[in-house]
VMD Tcl script that draws the C-alpha trace (Angstrom):
set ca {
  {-2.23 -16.36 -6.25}
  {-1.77 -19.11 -3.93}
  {-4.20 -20.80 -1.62}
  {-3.51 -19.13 2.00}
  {-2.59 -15.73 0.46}
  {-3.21 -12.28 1.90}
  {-4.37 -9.08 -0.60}
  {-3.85 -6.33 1.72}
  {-4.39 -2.17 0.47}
  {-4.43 0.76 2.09}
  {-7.13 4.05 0.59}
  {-8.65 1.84 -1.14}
  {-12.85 1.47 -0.82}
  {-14.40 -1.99 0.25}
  {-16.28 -3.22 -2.42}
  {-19.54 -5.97 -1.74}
  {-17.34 -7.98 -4.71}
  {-13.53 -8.05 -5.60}
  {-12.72 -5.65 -8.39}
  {-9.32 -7.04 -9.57}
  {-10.99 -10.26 -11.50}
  {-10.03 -13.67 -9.32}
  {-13.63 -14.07 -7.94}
  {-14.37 -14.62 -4.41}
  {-11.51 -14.08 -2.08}
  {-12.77 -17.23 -0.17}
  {-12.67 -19.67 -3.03}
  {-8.65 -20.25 -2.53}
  {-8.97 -19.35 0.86}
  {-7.42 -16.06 -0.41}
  {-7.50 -13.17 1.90}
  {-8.74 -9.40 0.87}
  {-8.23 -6.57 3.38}
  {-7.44 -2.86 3.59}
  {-9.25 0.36 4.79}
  {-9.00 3.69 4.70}
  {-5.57 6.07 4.99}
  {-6.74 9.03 7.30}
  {-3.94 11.04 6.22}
  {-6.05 14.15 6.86}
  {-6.19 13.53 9.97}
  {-2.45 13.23 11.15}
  {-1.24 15.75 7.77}
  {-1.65 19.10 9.99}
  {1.75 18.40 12.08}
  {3.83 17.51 9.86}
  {3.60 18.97 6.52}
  {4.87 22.37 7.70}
  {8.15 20.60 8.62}
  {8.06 18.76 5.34}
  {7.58 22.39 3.25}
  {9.84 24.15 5.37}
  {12.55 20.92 4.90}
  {13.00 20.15 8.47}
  {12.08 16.89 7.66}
  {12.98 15.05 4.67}
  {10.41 12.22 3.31}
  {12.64 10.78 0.89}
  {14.21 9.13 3.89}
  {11.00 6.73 4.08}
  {9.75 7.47 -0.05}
  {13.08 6.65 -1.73}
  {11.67 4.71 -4.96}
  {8.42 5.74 -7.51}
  {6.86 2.73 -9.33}
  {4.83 1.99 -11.44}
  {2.04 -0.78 -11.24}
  {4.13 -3.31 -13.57}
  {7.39 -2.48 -11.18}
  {5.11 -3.45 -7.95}
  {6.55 -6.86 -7.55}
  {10.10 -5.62 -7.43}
  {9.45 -2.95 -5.28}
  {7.46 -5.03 -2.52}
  {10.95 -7.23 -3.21}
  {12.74 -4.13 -2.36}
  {11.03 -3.42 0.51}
  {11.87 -7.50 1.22}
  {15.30 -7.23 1.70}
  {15.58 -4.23 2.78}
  {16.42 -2.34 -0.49}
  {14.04 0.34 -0.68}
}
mol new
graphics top color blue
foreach p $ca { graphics top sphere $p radius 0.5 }
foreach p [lrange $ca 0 end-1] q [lrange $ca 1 end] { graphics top cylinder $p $q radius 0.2 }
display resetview
């Protein structure tokens, strides 16, 4: 991590302390944010279409990674890749 960074997640719970082991996210003037997905609340529409292939997710979800393969996939998404 670098001093000015940004940690940002998405469905993932606010915690009072970080979990992930660097300390306080203002000692480096690092940043940690994120909130809830409310996929529940926007799933109704279009699953049916996704079930019934009318619509086609792999179009957005092309790649599946695993935790070490994060880096290259945010790189992915960088250039446009994935």
């Amino acid at each position: 991590m670098r001093p000015g960074d940004v940690i940002s997640r998405v469905g993932v719970p606010r915690y009072e302390e970080t979990p992930i082991g660097f300390g306080s996210p203002f000692g480096g003037n690092i940043t940690l944010t994120g909130g809830p997905a409310p996929v529940r609340a926007y799933i109704e529409e279009p699953l049916p279409d996704v079930l019934e292939r009318r619509i086609e997710p792999s179009k957005v979800f092309d790649r599946t990674v695993d935790l070490d393969g994060a880096l290259d996939a945010y790189r992915a998404m960088d250039t446009r890749e994935a």
